[in-house]
C-alpha positions as CSV (number, residue, x, y, z in Angstrom):
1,X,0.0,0.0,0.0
2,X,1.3,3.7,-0.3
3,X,1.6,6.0,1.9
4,X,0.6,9.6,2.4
5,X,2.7,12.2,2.3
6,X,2.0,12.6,6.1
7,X,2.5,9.1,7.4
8,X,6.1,9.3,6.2
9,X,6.8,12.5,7.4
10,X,5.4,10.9,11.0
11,X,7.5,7.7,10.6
12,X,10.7,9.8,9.7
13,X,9.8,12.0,13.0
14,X,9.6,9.3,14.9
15,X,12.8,7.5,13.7
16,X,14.5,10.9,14.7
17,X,13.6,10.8,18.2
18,X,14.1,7.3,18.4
19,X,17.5,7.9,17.7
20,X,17.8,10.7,20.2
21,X,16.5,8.8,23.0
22,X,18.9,6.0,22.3
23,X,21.7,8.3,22.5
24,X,20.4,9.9,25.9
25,X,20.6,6.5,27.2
26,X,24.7,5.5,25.6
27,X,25.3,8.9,27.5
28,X,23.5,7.5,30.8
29,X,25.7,4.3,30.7
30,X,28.5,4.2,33.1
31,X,32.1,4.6,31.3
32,X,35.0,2.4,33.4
33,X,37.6,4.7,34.2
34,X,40.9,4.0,32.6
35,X,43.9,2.5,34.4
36,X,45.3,4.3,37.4
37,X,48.3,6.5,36.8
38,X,48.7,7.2,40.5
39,X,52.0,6.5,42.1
40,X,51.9,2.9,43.2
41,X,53.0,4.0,46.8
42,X,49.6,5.8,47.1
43,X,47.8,2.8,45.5
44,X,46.3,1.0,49.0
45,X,46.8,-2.5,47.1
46,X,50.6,-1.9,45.7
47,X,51.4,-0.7,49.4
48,X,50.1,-3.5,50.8
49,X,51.9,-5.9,48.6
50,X,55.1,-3.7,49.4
51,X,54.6,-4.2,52.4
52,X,53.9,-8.1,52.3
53,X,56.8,-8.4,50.2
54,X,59.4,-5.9,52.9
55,X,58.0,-8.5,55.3
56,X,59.2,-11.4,53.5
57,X,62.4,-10.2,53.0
58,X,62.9,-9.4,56.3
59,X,62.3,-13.1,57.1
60,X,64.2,-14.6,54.4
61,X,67.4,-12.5,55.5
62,X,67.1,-12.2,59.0
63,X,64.6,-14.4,60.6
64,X,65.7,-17.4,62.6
65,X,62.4,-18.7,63.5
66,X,63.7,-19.7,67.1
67,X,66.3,-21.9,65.5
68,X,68.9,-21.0,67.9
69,X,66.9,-23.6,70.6
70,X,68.5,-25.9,68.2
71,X,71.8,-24.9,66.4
72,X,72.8,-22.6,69.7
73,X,70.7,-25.2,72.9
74,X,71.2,-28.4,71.6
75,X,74.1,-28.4,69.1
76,X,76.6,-25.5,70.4
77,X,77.2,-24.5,67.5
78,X,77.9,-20.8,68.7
79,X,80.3,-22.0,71.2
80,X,82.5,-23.6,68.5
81,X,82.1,-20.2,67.0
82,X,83.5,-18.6,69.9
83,X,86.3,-20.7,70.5
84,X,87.6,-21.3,74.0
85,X,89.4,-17.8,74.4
86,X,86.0,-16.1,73.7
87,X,84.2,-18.7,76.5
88,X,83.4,-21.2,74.0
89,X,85.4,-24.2,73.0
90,X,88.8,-25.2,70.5
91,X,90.3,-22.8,68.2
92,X,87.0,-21.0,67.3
93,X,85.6,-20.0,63.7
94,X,88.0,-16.8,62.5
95,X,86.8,-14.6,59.5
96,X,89.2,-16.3,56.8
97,X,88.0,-20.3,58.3
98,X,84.1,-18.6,57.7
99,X,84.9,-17.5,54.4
100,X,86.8,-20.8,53.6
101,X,83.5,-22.6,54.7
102,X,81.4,-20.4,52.3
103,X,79.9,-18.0,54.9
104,X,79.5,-15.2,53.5
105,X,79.7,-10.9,55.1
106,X,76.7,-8.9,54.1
107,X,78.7,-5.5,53.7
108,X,76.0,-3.1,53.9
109,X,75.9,-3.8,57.1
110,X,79.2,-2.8,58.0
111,X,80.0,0.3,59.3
112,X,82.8,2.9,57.1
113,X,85.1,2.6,59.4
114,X,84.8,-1.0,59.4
115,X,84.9,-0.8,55.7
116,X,87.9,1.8,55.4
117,X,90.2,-0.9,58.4
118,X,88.8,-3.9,56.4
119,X,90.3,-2.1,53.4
120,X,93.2,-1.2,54.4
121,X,94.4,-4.3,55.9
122,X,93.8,-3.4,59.9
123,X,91.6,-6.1,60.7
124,X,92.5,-9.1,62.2
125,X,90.7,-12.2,59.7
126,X,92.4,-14.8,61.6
127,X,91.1,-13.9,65.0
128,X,87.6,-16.0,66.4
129,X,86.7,-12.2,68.2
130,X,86.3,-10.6,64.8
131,X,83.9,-13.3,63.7
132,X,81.7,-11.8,67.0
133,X,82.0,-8.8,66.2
134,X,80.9,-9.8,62.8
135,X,77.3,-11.6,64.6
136,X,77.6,-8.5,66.6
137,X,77.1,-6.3,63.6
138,X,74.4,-8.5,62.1
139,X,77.0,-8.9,59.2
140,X,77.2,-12.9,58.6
141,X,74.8,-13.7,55.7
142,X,72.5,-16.5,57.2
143,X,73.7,-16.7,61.0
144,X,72.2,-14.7,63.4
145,X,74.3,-14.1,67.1
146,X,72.3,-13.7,69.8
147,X,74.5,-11.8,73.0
148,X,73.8,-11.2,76.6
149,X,73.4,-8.6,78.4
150,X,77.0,-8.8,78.9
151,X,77.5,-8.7,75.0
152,X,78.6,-12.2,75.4
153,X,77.5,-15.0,72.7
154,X,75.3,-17.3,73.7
155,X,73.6,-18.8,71.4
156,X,73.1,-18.9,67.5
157,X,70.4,-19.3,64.7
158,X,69.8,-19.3,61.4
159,X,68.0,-18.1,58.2
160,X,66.7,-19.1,55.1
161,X,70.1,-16.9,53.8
162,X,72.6,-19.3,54.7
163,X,72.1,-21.9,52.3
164,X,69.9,-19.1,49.4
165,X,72.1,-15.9,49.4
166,X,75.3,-15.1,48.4
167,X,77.2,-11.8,47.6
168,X,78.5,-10.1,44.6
169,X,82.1,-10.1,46.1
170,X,82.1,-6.2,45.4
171,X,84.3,-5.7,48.5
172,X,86.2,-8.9,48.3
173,X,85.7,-12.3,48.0
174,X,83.1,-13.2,50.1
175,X,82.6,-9.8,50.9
176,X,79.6,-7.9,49.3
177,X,76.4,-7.2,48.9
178,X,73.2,-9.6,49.2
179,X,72.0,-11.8,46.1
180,X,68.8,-13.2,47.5
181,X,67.6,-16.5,45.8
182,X,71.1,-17.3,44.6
183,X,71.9,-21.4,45.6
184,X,75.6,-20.7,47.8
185,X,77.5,-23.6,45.8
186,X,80.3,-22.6,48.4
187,X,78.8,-23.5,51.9
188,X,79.8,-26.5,53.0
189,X,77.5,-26.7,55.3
190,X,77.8,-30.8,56.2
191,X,81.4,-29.6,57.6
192,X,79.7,-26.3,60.0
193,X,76.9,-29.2,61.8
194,X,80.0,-31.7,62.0
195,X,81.8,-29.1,64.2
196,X,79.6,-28.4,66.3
197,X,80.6,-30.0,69.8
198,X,77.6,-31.7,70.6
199,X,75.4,-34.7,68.2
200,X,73.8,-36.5,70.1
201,X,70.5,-35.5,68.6
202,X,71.5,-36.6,65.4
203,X,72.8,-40.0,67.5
204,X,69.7,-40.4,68.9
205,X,67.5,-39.8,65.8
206,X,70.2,-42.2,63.3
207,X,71.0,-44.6,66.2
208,X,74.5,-44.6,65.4
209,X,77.4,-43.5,67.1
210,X,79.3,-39.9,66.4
211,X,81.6,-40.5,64.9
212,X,79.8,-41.7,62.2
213,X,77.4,-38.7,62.2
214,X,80.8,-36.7,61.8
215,X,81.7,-39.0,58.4
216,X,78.1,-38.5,57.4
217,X,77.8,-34.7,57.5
218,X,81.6,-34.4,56.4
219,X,81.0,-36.8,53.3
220,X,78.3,-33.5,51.8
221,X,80.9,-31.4,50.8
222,X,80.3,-27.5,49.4
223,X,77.1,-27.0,48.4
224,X,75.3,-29.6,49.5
225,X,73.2,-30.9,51.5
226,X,70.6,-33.7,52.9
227,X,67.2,-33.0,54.1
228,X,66.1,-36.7,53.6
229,X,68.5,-37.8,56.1
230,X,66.7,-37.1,59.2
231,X,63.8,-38.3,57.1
232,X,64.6,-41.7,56.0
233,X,68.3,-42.2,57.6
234,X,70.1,-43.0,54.4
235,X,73.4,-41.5,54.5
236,X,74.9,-42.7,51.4
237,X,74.2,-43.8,47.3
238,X,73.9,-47.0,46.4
239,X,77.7,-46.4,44.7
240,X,79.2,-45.2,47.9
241,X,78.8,-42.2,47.1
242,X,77.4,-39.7,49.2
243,X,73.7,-39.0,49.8
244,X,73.5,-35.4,49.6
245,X,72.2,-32.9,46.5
246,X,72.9,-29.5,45.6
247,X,71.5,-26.5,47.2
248,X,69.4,-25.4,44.2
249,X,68.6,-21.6,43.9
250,X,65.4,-20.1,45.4
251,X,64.6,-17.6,42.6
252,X,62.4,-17.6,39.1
253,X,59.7,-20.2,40.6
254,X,56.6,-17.8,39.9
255,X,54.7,-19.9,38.1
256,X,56.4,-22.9,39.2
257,X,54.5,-25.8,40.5
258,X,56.8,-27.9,42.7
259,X,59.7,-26.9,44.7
260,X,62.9,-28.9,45.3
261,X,64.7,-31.8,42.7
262,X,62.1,-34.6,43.5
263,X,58.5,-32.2,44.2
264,X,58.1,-32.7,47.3
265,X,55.3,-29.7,47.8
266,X,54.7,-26.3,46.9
267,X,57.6,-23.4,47.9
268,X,55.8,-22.6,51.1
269,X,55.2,-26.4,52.0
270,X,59.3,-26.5,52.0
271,X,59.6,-23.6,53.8
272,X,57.6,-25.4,56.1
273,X,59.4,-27.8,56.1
274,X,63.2,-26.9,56.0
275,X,62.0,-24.5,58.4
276,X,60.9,-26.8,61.2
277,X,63.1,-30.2,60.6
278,X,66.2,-28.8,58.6
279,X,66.5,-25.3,60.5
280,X,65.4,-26.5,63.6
281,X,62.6,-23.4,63.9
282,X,59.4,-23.6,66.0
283,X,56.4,-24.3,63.8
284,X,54.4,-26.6,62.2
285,X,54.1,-29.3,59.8
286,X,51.6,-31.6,58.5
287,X,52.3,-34.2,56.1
288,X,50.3,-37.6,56.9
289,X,53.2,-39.1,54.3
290,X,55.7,-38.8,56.6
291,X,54.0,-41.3,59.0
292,X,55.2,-44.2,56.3
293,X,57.3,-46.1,58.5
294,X,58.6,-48.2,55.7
295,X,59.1,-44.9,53.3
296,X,60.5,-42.6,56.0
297,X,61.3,-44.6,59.1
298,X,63.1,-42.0,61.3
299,X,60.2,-39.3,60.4
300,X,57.1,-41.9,61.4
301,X,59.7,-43.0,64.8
302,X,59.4,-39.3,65.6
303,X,56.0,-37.9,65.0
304,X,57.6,-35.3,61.8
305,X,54.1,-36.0,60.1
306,X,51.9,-33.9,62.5
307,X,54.8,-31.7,64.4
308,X,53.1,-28.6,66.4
309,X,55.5,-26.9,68.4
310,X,54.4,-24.3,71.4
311,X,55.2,-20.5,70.2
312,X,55.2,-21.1,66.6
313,X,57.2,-18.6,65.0
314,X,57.1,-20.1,61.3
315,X,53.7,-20.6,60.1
316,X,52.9,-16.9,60.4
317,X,56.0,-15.5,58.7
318,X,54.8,-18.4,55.7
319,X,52.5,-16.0,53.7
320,X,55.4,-12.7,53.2
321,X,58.2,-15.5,53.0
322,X,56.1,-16.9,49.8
323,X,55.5,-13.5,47.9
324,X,59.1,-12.1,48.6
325,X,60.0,-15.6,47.3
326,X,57.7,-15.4,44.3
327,X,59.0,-12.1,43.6
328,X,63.1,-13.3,43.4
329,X,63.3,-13.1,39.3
330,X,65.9,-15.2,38.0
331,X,69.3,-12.7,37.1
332,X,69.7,-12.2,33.8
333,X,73.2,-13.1,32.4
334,X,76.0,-10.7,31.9
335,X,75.6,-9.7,28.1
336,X,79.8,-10.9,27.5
337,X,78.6,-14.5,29.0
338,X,77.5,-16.3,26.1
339,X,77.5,-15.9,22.4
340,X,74.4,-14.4,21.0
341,X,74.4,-15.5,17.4
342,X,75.0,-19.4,19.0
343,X,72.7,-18.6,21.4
344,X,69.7,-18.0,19.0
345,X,70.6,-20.8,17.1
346,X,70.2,-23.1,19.9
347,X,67.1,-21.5,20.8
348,X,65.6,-22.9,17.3
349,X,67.0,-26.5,18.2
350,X,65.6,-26.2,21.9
351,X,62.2,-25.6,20.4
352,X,62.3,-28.5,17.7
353,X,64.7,-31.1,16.9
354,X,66.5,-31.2,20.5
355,X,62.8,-31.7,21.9
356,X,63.8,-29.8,25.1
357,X,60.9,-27.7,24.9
358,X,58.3,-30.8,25.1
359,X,59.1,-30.7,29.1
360,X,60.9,-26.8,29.5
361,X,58.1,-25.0,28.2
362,X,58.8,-21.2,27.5
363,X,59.2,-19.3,29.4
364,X,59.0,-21.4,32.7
365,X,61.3,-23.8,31.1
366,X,59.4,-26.3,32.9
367,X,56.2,-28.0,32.2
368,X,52.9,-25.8,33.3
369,X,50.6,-28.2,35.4
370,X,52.6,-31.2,36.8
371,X,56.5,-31.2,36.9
372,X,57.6,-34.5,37.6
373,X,59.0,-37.6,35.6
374,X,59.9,-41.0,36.5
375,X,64.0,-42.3,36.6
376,X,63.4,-43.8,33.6
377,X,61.8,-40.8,31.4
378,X,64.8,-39.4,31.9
379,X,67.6,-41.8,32.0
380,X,68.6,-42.0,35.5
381,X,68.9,-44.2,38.5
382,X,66.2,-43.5,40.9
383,X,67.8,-43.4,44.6
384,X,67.0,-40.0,45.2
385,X,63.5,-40.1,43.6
386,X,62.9,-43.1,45.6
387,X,63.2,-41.1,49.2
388,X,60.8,-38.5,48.2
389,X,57.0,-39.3,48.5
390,X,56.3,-38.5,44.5
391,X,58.9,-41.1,43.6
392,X,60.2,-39.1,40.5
393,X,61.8,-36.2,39.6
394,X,60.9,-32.4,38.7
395,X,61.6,-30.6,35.4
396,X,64.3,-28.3,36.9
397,X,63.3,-24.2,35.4
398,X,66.5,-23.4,33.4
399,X,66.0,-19.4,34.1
400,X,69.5,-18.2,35.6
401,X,70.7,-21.4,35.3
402,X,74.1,-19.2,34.3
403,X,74.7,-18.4,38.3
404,X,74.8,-22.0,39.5
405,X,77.1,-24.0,37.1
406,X,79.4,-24.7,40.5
407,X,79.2,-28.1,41.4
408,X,78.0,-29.9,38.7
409,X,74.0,-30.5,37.2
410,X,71.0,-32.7,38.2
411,X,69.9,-33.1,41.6
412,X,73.1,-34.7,42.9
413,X,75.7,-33.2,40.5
414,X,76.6,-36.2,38.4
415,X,77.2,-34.0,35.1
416,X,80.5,-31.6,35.7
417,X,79.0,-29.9,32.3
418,X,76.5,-28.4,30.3
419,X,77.9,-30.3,27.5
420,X,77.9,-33.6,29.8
421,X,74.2,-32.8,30.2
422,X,73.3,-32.3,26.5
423,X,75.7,-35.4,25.6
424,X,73.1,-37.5,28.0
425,X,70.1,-36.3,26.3
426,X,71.5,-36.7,22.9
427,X,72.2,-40.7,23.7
428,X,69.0,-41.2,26.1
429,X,66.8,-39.8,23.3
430,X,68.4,-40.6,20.3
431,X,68.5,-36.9,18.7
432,X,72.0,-37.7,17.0
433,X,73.1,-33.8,17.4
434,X,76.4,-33.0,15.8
435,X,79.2,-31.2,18.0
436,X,77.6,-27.6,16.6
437,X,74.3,-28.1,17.2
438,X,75.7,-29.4,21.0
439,X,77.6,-26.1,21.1
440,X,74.9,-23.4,20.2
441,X,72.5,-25.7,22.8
442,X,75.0,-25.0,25.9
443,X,75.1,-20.9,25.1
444,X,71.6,-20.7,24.7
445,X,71.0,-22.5,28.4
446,X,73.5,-19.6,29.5
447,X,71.7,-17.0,28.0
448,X,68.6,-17.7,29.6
């Protein structure tokens, strides 16, 4: 039908306000306001995570979570320390024996005219009383003093920083400031608990005698160490060899499921852990495996599986420990380190033909979701896989892998090199890589 001239005049009038009240209402709908600009300080949620994170570090460098009830109480450890000049007994631990046992001096914490006598020579390195002043002074990465009222040392604890800080050695060898998250290839930890002057805890828990404890702890070596022993009481490999694995680094696992070289737990379920039955802090831990008598006889013998000591002073430091922790980004490499065109050669062979990227995905360079593989996956005995409750072994994140070459690779140290590592893959999976392709695999590993 057609329309008069008047109907379409009233439709087209109509459209028009139509189209006016739609607009009205656009205008009426509430625009999201963009991004904040504001100074992250003055942003109440960044604070708060500054805050959260301040916390952690605080913990992670300085915290001792009533540890000295153990290393100081029980062990002596700060009286071996002292020496028996300083009312302790023996020689004592000087400055130069610390250094030479991979303790390391936190720097910044030294006052300038400690700095300008260190310097030029005026301090005495070979004397146990400058190791005091030292715990005095707050100075010792990973040991904490604690003095009497008479400024005497009477007891001693320890941090998460003893065995996941070193220092840059800007001052010295040794000497420097903090690298938090960095594994200390250099502490030789086994040799500090095997001076101490009294085992008879670790007697009582191995039911041997201690002398034997002594060759047990002194069998670790630098940068090593054995938290399965007071689990499982296995002090040695199957090969003779000692039972211990290398301190790994605590940095670049955001994003990381498991924590540790067989995945045992989460990071804060090892901070739990380390923290009560390796450091010797006052806390808490709950882990019904432990109560397998068969799998972990000297934990079940001792209750380790539901452990609740009076005045924990762990379990609330767990949360900041965590973020600081997630924050520790792995260091990137020094530009000079590797070469570059290799490098991004082997980053094409990572990602295809060397199949290294099937279980290092980028960029965790480990596999998002679950972590772990059996002995066999990847070519190895499984002692050490064995003691853990997952029975296999985690895909180790190759980020910073650069700052912990010392001591060798895989959980225990087996490969001296990068190129032993690579030579293992190449036979355990057949990839038949010639010497180049080897070559340009190891720089890009260093450049990550």
């Amino acid at each position: 039908m057609r329309r008069s001239a008047s109907t379409r005049f009233l439709l087209a009038a109509l459209g028009a306000v139509s189209m006016v009240l739609s607009l009205v209402a656009i205008s009426c709908i509430p625009v999201p306001s963009p991004p904040s600009t504001s100074n992250p300080v003055e942003d109440p949620f960044m604070a708060d995570v500054a805050k959260m994170v301040d916390e952690g570090r605080s913990a992670f460098r300085h915290a001792t979570f009533g540890s000295e009830v153990f290393w100081g109480d029980t062990l002596g450890l700060h009286r071996t320390l002292a020496g028996e000049e300083n009312g302790g007994v023996g020689a004592g631990v000087s400055p130069a024996a610390a250094l030479a046992l991979g303790l390391k001096v936190d720097v910044d914490a030294l006052p300038e005219a400690v700095r300008t006598a260190l310097a030029a020579g005026e301090v005495d390195l070979e004397s146990a009383a400058t190791t005091l002043d030292l715990l005095r002074l707050d100075a010792v990465v990973g040991v904490k003093g604690i003095f009497d009222d008479e400024d005497r040392l009477m007891s001693v604890g320890i941090n998460c920083a003893l065995c996941h800080s070193i220092v840059d050695n800007s001052f010295a060898t040794g000497i420097g400031q903090r690298l938090d998250g960095w594994a200390n290839r250099d502490l030789n930890v086994g040799a500090i608990m095997a001076s101490v002057p009294d085992v008879d805890i670790f007697v009582e828990l191995l039911g041997v005698d201690a002398d034997t404890v002594r060759t047990v702890l002194n069998s670790w070596g630098p940068g090593k160490f054995d938290a399965s022993l007071l689990i499982d009481g296995q002090a040695f490999h199957p090969d003779g060899g000692s039972a211990a694995v290398l301190i790994p680094p605590a940095f670049g696992l955001a994003g990381v499921n498991l924590a540790t070289w067989t995945g045992w737990g989460s990071v804060p379920y090892w901070n739990a852990f380390v923290g009560n039955l390796e450091m010797g802090g006052r806390g808490t831990l709950i882990d019904d495996r432990l109560n397998d008598a068969d799998a972990f006889p000297v934990a079940a013998a001792n209750g380790f599986g539901n452990l609740r000591r009076a005045n924990d002073r762990l379990t609330p430091a767990l949360a900041t420990l965590h973020l600081y922790q997630m924050a520790l980004r792995a260091p990137e490499p020094p530009a000079d380190s590797f070469d570059a065109d290799a490098a991004a050669r082997g980053a094409q062979l990572f990602n295809s033909s060397a199949r290294c990227a099937k279980c290092h995905v980028p960029p965790l360079y480990t596999e998002p979701g679950l972590n772990l593989h059996t002995a066999a996956e990847i070519g190895i005995d499984d002692f050490q896989a064995s003691r853990s409750p997952t029975g296999r072994y985690r895909t180790a994140p190759l980020k910073g892998l650069w700052t912990h070459t010392k001591g060798g690779f895989y959980h225990d140290g087996r490969f001296d090199t990068l190129a032993d590592v690579v030579d293992h893959y190449d036979g355990h999976f057949d990839l038949q890589l010639n010497d180049e392709q080897k070559s340009d695999l190891i720089q890009f590993l260093m450049s990550l």
